[in-house]
C-alpha positions as CSV (number, residue, x, y, z in Angstrom):
1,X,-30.3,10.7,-35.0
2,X,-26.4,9.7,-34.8
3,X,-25.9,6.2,-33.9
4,X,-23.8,5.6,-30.8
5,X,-21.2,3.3,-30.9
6,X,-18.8,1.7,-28.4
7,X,-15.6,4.1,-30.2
8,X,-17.5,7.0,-29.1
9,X,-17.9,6.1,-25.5
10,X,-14.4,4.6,-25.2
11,X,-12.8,8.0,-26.9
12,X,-15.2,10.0,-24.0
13,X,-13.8,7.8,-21.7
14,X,-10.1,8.1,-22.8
15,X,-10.4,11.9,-21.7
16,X,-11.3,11.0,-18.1
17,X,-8.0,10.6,-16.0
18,X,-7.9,8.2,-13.1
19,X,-6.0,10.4,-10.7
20,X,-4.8,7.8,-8.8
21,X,-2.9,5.6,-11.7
22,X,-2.9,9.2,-13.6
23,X,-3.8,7.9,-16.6
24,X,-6.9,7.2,-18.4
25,X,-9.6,4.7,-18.1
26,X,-9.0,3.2,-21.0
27,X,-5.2,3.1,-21.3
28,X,-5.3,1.4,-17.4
29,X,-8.0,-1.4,-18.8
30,X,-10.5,-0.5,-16.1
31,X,-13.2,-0.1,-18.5
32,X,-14.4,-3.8,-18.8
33,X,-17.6,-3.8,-20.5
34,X,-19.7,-0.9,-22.3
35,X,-23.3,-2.0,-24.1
36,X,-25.5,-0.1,-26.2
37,X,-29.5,-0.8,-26.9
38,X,-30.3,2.5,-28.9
39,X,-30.1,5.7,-27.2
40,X,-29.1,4.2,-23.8
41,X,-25.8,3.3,-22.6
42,X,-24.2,0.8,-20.0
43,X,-20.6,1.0,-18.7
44,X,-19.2,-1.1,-16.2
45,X,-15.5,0.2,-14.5
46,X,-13.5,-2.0,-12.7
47,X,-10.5,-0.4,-10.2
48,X,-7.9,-2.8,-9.6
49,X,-7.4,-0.6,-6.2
50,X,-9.4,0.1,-3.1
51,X,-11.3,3.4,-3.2
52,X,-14.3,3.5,-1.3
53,X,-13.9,7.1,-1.2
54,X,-13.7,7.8,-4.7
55,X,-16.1,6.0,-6.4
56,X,-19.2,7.9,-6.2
57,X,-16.6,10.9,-7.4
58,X,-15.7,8.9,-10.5
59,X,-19.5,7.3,-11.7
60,X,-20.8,11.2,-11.4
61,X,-17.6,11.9,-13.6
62,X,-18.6,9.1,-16.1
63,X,-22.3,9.9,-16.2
64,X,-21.3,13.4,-16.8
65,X,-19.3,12.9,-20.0
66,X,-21.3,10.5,-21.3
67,X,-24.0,12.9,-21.5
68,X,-21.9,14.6,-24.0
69,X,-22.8,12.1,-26.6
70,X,-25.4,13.2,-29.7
71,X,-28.7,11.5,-28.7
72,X,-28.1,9.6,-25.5
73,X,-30.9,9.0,-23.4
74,X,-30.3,7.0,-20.5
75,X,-26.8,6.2,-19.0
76,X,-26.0,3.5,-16.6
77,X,-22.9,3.5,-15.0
78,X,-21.3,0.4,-12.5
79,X,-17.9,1.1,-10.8
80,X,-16.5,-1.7,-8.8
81,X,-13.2,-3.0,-7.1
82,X,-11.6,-6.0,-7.7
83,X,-8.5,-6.5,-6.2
84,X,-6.4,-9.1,-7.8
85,X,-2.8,-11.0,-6.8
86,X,0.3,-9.5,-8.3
87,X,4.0,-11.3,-9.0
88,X,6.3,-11.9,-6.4
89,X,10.3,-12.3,-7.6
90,X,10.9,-15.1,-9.5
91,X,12.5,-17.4,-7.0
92,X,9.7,-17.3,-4.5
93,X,6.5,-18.5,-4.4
94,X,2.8,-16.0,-2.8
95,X,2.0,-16.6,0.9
96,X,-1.1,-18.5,1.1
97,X,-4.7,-16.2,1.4
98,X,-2.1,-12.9,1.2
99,X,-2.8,-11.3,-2.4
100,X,-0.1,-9.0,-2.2
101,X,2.9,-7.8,0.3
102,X,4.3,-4.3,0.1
103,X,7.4,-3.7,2.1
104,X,8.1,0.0,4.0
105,X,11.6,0.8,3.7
106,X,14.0,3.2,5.1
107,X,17.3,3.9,4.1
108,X,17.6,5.1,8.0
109,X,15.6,5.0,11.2
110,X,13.8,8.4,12.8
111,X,11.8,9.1,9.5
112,X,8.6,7.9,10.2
113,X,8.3,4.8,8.5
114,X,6.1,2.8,11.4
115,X,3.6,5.7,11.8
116,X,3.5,5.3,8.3
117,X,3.0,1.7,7.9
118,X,0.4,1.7,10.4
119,X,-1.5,4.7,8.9
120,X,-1.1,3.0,5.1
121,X,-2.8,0.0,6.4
122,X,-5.4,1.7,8.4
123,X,-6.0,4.3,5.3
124,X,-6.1,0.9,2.8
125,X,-8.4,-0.6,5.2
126,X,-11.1,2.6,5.1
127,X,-10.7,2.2,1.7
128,X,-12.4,-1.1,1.3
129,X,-9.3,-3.5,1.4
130,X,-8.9,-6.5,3.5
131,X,-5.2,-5.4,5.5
132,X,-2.8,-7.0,7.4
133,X,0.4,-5.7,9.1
134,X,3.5,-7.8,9.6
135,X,6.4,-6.2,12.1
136,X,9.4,-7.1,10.7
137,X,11.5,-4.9,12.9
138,X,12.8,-7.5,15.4
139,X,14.9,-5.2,17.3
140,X,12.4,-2.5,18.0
141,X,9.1,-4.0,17.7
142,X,6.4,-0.9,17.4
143,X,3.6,-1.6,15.9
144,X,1.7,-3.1,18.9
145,X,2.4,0.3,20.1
146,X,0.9,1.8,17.8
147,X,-2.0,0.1,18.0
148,X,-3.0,-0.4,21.3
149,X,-2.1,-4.1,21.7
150,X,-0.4,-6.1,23.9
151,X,-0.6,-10.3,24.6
152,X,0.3,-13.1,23.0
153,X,-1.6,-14.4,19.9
154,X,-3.9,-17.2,20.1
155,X,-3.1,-20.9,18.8
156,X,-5.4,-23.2,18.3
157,X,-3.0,-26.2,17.0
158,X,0.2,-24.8,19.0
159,X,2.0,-24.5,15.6
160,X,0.4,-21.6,14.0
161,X,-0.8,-18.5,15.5
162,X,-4.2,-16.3,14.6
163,X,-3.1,-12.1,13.8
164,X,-4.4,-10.1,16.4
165,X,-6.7,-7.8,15.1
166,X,-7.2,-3.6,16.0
167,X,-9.4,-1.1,13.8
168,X,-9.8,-3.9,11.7
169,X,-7.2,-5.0,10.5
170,X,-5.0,-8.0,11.2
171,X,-1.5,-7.5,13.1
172,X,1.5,-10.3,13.6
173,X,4.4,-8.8,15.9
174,X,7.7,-10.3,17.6
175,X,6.4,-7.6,20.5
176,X,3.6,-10.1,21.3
177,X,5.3,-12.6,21.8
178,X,8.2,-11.0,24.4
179,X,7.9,-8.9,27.5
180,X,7.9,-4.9,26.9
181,X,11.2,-4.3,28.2
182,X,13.4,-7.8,27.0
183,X,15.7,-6.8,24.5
184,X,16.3,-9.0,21.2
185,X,20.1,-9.9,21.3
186,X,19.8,-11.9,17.7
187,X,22.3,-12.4,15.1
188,X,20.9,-11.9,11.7
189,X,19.8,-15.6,11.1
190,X,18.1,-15.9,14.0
191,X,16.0,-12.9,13.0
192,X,15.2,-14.2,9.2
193,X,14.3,-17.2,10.7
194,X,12.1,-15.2,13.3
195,X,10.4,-13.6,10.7
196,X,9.3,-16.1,8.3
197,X,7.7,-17.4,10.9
198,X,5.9,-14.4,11.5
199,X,5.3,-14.7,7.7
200,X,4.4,-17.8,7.3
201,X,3.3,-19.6,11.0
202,X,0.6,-16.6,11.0
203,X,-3.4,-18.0,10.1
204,X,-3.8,-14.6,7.6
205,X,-8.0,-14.6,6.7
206,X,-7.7,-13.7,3.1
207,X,-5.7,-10.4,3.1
208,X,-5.5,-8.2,-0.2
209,X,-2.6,-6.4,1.0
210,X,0.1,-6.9,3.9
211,X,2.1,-4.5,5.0
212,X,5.8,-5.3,6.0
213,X,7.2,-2.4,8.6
214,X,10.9,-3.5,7.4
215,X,13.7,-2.2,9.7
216,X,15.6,0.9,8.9
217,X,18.6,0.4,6.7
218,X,19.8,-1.6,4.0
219,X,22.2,-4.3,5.7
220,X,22.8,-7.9,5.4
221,X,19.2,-8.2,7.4
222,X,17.3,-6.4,4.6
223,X,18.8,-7.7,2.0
224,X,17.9,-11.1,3.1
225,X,14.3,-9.9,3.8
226,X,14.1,-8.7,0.2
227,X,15.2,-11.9,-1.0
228,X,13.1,-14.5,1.4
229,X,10.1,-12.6,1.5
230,X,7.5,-12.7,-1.9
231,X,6.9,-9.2,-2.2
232,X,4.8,-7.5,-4.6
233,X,6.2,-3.8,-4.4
234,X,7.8,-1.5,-1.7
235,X,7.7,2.0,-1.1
236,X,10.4,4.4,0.4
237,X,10.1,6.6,3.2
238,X,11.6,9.4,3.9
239,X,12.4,13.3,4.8
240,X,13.6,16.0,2.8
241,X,17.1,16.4,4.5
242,X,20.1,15.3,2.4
243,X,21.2,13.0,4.7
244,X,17.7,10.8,4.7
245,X,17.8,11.0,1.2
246,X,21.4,9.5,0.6
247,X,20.0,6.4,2.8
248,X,16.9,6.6,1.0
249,X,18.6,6.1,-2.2
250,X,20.5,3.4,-1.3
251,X,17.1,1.7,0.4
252,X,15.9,2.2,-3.6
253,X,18.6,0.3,-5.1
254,X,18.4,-2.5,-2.8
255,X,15.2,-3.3,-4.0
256,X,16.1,-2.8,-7.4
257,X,18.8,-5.3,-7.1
258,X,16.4,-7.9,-6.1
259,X,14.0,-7.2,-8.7
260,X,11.0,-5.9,-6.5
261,X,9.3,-2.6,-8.2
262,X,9.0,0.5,-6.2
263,X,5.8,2.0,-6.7
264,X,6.9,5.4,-5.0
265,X,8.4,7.3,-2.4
266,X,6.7,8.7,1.0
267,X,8.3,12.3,2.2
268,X,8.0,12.2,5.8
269,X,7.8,15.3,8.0
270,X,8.0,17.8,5.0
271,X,6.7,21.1,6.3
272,X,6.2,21.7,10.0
273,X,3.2,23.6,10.9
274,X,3.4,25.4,14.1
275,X,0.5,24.4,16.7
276,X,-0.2,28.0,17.6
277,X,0.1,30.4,15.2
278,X,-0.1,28.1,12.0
279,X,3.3,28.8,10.7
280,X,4.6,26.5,8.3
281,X,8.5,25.9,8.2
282,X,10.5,23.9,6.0
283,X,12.4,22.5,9.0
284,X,14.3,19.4,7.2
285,X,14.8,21.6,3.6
286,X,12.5,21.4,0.5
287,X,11.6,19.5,-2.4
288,X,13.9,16.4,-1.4
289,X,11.5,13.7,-2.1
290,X,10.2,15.8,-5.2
291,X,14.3,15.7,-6.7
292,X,14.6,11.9,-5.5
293,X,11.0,10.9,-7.1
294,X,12.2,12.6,-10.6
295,X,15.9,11.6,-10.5
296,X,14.8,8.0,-9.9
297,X,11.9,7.9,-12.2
298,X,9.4,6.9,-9.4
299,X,6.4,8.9,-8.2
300,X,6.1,10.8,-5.1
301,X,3.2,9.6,-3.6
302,X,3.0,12.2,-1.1
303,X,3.9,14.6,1.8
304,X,3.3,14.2,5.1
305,X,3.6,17.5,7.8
306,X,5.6,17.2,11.1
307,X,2.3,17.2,12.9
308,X,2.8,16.4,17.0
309,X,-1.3,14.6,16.5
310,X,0.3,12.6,14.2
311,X,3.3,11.6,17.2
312,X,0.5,11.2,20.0
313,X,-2.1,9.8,18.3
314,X,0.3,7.1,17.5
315,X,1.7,7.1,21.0
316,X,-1.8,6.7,22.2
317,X,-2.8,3.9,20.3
318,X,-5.0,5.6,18.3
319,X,-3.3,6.1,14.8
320,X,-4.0,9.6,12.5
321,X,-6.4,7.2,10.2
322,X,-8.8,6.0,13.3
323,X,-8.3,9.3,15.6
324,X,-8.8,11.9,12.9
325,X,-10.9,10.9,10.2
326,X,-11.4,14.1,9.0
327,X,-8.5,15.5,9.1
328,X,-5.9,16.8,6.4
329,X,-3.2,14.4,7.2
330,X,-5.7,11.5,7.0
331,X,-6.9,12.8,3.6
332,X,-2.9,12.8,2.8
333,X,-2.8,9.2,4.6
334,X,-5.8,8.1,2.3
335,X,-4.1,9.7,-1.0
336,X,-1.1,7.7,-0.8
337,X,-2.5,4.2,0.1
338,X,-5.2,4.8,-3.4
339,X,-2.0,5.5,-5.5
340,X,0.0,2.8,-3.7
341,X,-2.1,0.3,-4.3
342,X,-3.2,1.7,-7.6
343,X,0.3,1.8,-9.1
344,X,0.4,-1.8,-7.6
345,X,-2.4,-2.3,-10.0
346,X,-0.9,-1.5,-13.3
347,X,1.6,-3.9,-12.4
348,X,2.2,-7.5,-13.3
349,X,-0.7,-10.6,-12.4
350,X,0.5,-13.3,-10.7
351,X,-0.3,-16.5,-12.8
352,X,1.3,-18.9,-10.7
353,X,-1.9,-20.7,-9.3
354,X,-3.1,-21.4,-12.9
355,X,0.5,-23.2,-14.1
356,X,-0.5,-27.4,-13.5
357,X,1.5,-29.4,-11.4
358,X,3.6,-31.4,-14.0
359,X,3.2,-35.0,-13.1
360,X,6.3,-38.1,-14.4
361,X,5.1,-41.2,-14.3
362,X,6.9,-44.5,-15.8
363,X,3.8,-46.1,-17.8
């Protein structure tokens, strides 16, 4: 009988692609440990990214080709998350008991970018993660919309306020904290200074990722968001018409001018499918996000149908995620937030917490 050795598990292994970071185990350091007694074989896989739904789907696919090894016996195989902090831009510092902030950018408004927020967090949350939403768009506030909440926040010190909470996850919005109908007439300072309060007045409970539902554009307002915010990665939405994709491009390089890594673009509203007859067409063109994804080097981490559930289950307060959990745009939904987060985990680790305090005293 052939000895196994740890070579010939980690070569097995180095076959099996992680669809989500579409590479292999091995290459994306998510095997940790693999021990052999004899004939029988332990591995233990650690994801970097929330995937509830896939796990069971990847330790049959590790049992499976480990059995392809001359004299095995007994296979055990452990697949686990562990979702770690990631670096910020240089000048800023992480938010205290928030792992990770991804901003969702448009270059314009009326793509979809708050249905898509919301449905990220929501499909994150499903997925294992610990979620939190942050509304940054002080003008049109949506998300408590969205989510079927209304009030103001609780405070239990009158400085800091506690998130209000829906499906689980945890919410911060200027739209709890003003009447429906009061419009916000801000100049742009006001509002940065609106929103890191939001940011940082808010009691998060130990989120792995927040979501930031940036406003549409790329002016003074998001530039400034970009820069005062610590943000992990951001991801572009938008639709396959040219004119969404010129603003989307710009959204791009505005990120890339403040050194925050864009783990992919969202295309929004891609193929309409007709309620009655089940006709797809192409309403907004084709291929958009596919051209703008390869021109730009960044993936495409999926496309989203001009669904009218999608509109009123968001109008109703009952996102896609929570309203239709079965459903094919929830599976989309679900896609996108495992290769968000897992692109997110092939990223950078933020070592800032283990740098010491440097101390002068005159002795």
């Amino acid at each position: 009988m052939t000895d196994i050795t740890k070579a010939d598990v980690e070569n097995l292994l180095k076959s099996l692609i992680d669809p989500n970071v579409e590479t292999d185990l091995v290459s994306a350091k998510s095997v940790k440990n693999i021990a052999i007694e004899g004939a029988n074989v332990s591995v233990n896989i650690e994801l970097g990214y929330p995937a509830k739904s896939y796990l069971k789907e990847l330790q049959t696919a590790v049992e499976e080709k480990l059995l392809q090894l001359a004299g095995v016996r007994k296979i055990n195989v452990i697949v686990a998350v562990n979702i770690i902090s990631h670096s910020v831009q240089q000048t800023l510092q992480p938010i205290p008991n928030v792992k990770n902030i991804i901003a969702i950018a448009s270059g314009k408004g009326g793509v979809g970018k708050s249905t898509t927020s919301v449905n990220l967090a929501l499909a994150l949350a499903s997925e294992g993660a610990n979620v939190g939403i942050l509304d940054a768009d002080i003008y049109g506030p949506s998300i408590p919309t969205m989510l079927g909440l209304s009030g103001y926040p609780e405070s239990e010190d009158g400085k800091s306020m506690n998130p209000k909470i829906s499906f689980g996850v945890q919410t911060i919005s200027i739209g709890y904290l003003i009447e429906e109908d009061q419009p916000m007439i801000w100049r742009g300072p006001m509002v940065t200074n609106a929103l890191q309060q939001l940011l940082k007045d808010t009691n998060w409970d130990n989120v792995d990722y927040l979501i930031v539902d940036l406003p549409p554009g790329t002016g003074d307002i998001q530039l400034t968001l970009a820069q005062q915010i610590p943000v992990t990665g951001a991801v572009i939405v938008t639709t396959p018409q040219d004119i969404a994709l010129i603003d989307a491009q710009r959204g791009l390089g505005m990120f890339e001018k403040v050194n925050v890594p864009v783990l992919g673009l969202v295309e929004n509203m891609s193929m309409h499918i007709c309620s009655n007859c089940g006709h797809e067409e192409a309403i907004f063109g084709q291929g958009g996000g596919e051209t703008m994804a390869k021109k730009n080097d960044i993936e495409l981490l999926g496309s989203l149908p001009l669904d009218i559930k999608i509109r009123e289950f968001s109008d109703s307060g009952r996102p896609t995620v929570v309203a239709d959990p079965e459903g094919r745009p929830t599976e989309i939904y679900k896609t996108i937030a495992r290769k968000m987060a897992a692109k997110l985990a092939l990223k950078g680790k933020d070592y800032s917490s283990k740098f010491p305090n440097i101390v002068i005293q005159n002795t």
